[in-house]
SEMAR-407918 format. One record per residue: y, z, x of N, C-alpha, C in turn; residue number from 1; residue in three letters. Coordinates in pm, 1 decimal. Layout:
// SEMAR-407918
Y Z X Y Z X Y Z X NUM ala
...
***
This chain:
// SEMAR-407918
-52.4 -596.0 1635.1 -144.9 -696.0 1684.4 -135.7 -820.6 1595.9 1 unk
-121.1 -974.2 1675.0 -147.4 -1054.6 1612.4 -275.2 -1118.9 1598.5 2 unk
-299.6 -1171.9 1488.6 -427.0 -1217.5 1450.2 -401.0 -1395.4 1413.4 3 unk
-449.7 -1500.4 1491.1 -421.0 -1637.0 1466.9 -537.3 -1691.5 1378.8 4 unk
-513.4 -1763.0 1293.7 -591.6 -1819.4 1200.5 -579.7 -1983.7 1179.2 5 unk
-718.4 -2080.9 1186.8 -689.1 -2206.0 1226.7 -721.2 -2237.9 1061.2 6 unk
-649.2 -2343.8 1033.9 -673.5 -2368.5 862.7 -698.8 -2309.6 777.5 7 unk
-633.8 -2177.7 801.4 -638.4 -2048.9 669.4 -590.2 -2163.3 536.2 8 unk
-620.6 -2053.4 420.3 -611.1 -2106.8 316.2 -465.0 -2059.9 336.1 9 unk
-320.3 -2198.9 267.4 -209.7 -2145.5 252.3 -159.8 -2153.5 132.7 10 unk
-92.8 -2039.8 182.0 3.3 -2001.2 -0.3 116.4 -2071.6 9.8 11 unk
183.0 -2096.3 -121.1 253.3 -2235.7 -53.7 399.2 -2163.5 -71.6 12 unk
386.1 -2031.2 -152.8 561.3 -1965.1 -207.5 547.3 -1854.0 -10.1 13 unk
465.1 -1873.9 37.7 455.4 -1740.7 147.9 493.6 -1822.7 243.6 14 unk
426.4 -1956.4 262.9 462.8 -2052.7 421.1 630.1 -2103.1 353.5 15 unk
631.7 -2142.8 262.7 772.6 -2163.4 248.4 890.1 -2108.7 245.2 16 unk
917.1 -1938.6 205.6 958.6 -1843.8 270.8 971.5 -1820.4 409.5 17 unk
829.3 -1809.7 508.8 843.9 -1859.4 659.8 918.9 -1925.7 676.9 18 unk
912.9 -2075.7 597.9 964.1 -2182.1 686.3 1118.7 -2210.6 684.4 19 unk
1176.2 -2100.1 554.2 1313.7 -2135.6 558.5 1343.2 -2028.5 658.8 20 unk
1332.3 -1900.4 650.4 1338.4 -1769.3 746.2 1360.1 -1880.8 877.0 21 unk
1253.5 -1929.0 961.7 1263.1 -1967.3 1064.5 1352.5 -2094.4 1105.0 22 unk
1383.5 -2146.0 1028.2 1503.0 -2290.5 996.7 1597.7 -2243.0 923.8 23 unk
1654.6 -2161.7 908.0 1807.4 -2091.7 842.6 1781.7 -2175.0 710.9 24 unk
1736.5 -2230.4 629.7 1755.4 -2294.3 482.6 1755.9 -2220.4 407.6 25 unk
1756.9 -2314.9 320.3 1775.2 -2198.8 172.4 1621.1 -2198.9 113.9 26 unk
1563.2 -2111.8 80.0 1380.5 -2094.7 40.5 1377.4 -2180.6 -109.9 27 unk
1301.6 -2286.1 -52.3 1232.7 -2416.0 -187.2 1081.7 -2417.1 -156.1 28 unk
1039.9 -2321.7 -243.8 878.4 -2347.0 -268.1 836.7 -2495.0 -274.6 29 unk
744.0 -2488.8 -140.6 727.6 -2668.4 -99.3 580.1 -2661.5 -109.9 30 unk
528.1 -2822.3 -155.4 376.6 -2780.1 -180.8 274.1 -2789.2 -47.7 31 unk
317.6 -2736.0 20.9 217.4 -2703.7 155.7 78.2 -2733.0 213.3 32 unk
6.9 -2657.8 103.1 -131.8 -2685.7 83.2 -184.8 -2794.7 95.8 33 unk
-129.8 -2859.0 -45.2 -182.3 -2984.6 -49.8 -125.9 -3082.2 43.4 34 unk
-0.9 -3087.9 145.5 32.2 -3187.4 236.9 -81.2 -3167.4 332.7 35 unk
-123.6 -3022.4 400.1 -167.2 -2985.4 496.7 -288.9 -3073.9 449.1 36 unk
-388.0 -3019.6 347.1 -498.1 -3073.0 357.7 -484.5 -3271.5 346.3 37 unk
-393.6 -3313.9 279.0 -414.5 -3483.2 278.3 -347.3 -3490.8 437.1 38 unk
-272.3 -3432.5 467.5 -217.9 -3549.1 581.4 -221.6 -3469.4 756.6 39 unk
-256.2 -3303.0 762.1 -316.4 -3243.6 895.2 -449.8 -3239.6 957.6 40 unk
-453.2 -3280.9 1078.7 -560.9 -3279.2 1128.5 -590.4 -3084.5 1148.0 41 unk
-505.2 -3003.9 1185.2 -509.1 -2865.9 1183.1 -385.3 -2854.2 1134.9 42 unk
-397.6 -2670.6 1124.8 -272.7 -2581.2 1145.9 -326.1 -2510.2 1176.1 43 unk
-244.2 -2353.5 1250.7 -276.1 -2284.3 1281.0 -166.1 -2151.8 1228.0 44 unk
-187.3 -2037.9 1184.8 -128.5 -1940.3 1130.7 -117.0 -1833.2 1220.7 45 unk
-29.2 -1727.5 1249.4 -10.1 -1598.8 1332.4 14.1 -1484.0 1188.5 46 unk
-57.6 -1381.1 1207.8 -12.4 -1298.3 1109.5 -38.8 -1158.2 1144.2 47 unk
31.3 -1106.6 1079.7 64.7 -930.5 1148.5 8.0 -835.4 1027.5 48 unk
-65.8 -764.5 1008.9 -64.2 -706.2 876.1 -133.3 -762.0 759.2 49 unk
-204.6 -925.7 744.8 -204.1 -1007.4 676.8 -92.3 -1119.3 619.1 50 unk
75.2 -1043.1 699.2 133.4 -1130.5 628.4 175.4 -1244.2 713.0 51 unk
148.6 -1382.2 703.4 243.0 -1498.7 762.8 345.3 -1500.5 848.5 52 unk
314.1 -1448.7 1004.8 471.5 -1451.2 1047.1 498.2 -1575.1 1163.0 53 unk
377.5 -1661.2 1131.2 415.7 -1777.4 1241.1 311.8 -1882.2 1198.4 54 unk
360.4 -2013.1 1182.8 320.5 -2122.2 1180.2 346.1 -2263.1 1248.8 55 unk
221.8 -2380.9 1287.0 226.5 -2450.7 1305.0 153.1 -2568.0 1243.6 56 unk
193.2 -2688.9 1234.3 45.6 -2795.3 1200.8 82.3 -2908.6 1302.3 57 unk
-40.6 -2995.9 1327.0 -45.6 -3077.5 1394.8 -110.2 -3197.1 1282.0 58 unk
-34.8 -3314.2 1245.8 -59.7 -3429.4 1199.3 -107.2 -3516.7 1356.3 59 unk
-196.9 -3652.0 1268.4 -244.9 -3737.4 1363.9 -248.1 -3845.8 1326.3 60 unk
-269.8 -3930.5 1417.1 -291.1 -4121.3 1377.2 -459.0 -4117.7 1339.2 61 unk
-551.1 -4088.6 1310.5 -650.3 -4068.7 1311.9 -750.8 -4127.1 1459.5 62 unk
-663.9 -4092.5 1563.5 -693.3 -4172.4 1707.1 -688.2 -4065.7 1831.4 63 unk
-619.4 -4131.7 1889.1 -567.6 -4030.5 1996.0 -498.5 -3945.2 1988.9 64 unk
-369.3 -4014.3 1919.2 -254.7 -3891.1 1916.2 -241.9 -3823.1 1842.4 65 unk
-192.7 -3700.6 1820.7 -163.8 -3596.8 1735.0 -7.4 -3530.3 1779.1 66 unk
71.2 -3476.2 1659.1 169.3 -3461.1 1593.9 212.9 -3296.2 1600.5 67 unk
288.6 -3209.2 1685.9 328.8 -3104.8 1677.3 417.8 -3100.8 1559.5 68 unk
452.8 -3012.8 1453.2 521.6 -3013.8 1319.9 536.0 -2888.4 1317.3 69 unk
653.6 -2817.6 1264.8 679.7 -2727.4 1163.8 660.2 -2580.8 1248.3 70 unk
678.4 -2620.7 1420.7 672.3 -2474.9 1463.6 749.0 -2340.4 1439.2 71 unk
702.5 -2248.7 1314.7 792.3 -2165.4 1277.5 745.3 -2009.2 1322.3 72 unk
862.2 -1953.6 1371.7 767.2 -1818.3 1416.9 905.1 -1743.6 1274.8 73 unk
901.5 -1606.9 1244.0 937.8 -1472.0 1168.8 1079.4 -1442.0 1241.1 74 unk
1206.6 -1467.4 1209.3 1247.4 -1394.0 1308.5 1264.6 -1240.7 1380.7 75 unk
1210.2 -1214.5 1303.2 1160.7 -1067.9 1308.7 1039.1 -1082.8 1477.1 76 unk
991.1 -1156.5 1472.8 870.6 -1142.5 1563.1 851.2 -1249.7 1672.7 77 unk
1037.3 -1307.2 1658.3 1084.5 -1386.1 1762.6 1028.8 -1330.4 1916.2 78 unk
1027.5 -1386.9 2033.4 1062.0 -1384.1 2143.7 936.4 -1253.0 2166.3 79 unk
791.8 -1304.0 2150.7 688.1 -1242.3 2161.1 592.9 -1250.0 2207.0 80 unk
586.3 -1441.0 2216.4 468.7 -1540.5 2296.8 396.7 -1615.2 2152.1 81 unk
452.6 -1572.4 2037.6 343.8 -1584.7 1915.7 375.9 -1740.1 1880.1 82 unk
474.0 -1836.5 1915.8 523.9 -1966.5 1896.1 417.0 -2050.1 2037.0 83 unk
427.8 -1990.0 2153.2 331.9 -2043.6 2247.1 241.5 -2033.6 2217.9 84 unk
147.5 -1913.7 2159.6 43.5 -1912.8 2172.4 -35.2 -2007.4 2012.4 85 unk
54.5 -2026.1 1973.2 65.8 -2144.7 1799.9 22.7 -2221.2 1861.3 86 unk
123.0 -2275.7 1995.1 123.3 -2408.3 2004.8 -5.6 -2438.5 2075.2 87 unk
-78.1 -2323.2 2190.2 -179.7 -2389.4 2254.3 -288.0 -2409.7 2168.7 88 unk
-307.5 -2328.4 2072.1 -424.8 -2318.3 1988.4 -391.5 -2484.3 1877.6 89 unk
-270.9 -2498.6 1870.3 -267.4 -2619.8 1789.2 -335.4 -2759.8 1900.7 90 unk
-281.7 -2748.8 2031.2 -324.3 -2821.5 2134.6 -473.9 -2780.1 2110.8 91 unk
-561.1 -2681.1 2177.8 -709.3 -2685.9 2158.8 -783.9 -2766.1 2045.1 92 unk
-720.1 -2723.0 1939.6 -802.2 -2815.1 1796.9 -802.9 -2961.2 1825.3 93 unk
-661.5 -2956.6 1869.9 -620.9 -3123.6 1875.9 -769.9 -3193.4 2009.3 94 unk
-760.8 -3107.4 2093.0 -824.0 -3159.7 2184.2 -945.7 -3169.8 2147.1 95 unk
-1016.8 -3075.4 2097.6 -1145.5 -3068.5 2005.3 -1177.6 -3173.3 1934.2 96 unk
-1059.1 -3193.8 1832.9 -1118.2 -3337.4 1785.9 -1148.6 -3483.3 1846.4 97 unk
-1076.2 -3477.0 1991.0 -1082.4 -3627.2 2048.4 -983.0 -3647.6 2105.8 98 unk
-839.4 -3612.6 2029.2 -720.3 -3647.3 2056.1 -709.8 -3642.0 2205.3 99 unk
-620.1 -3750.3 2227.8 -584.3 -3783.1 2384.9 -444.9 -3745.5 2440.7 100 unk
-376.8 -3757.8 2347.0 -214.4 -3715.5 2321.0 -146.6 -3618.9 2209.0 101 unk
-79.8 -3496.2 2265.6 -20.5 -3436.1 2124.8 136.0 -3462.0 2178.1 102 unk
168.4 -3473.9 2121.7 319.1 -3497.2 2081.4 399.8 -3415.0 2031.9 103 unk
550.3 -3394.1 2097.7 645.7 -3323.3 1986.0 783.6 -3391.5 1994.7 104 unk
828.4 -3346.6 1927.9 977.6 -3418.4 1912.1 1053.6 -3258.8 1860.5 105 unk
1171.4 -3234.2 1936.3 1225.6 -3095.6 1956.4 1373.0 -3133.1 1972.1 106 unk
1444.7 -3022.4 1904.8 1581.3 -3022.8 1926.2 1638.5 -2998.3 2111.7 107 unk
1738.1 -3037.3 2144.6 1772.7 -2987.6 2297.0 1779.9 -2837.1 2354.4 108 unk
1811.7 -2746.2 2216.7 1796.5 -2606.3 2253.9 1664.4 -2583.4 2229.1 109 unk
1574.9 -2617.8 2234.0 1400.2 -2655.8 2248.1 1372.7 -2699.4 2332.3 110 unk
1390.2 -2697.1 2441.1 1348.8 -2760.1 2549.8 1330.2 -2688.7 2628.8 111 unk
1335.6 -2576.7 2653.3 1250.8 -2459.9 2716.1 1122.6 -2428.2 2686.9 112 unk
1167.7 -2416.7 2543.4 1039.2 -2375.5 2465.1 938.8 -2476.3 2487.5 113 unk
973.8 -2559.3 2446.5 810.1 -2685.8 2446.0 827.9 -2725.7 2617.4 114 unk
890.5 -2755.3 2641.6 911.0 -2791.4 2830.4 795.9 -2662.4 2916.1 115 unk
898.5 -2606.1 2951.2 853.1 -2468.2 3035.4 753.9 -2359.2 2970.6 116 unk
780.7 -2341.8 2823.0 661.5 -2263.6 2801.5 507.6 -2303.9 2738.5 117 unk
573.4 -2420.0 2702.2 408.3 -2427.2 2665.1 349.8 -2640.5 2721.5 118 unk
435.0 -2669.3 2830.3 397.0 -2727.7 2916.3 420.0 -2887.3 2888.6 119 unk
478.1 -2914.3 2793.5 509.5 -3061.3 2716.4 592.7 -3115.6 2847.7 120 unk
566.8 -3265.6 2892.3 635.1 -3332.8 2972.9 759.6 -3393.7 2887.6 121 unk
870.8 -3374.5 2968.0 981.0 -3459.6 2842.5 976.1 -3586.7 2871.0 122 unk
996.0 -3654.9 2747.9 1002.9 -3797.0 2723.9 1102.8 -3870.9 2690.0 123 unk
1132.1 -3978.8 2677.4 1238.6 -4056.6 2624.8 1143.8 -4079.9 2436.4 124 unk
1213.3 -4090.3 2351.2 1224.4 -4112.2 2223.8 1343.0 -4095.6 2128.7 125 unk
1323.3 -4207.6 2052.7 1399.6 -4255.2 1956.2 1385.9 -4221.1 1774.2 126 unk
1510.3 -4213.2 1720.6 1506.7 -4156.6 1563.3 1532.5 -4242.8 1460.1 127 unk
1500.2 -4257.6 1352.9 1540.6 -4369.1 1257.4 1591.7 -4240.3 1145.5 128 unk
1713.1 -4266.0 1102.5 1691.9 -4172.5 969.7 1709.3 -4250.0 891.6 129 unk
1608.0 -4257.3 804.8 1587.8 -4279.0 657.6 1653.6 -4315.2 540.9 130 unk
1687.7 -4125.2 537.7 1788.6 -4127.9 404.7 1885.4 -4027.7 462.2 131 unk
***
């Protein structure tokens, strides 16, 4: 059974483990916590057992829109509904607060996922990289 949790307290060596697991990287204890609390309007956690096996956060303009980020499910606990059901609960908060728009920006083999399963209209958008 999964158990979803909206702004659990996060550990930052446990979500960062997740987050490489679910993005093939190499695991760099990232400071989590403290991004989540200065710069998310939510997150939302999936966990099996107590342990972390799916995450999301949603950043915002402090307005309407809000920011899908960092959808990571376990691959262990891939292909379960536990990434959809992240995402609607990240959508509810969002909506809760006001927000008028949530947003994502997704790779092309993502486009099922955010398209068809959890209902995102596709859009035209553009990338700047940085560095």
């Amino acid at each position: 059974m999964i158990d979803y949790r909206t702004r659990f307290p996060v550990d930052d060596t446990e979500l960062s483990t997740l987050h490489a697991l679910a993005f093939e990287s190499p695991p760099e204890v990232q400071p989590w916590a403290a991004r989540l609390e200065r710069h998310a309007l939510t997150w939302v956690g999936a966990f099996s057992n107590d342990q972390l096996v799916g995450f999301v956060q949603v950043c915002w303009d402090g307005g309407a829109h809000a920011f899908v980020l960092d959808t990571a499910v376990h691959p262990s606990y891939g292909r379960q509904g536990i990434g959809k059901e992240l995402v609607r609960l990240a959508a509810e908060e969002s909506n809760a607060a006001g927000c008028e728009w949530l947003h994502v920006d997704y790779e092309p083999h993502l486009a099922d996922f955010y398209v068809k399963a959890c209902g995102f209209s596709p859009t035209e958008a553009a990338l700047l990289k940085l560095r």
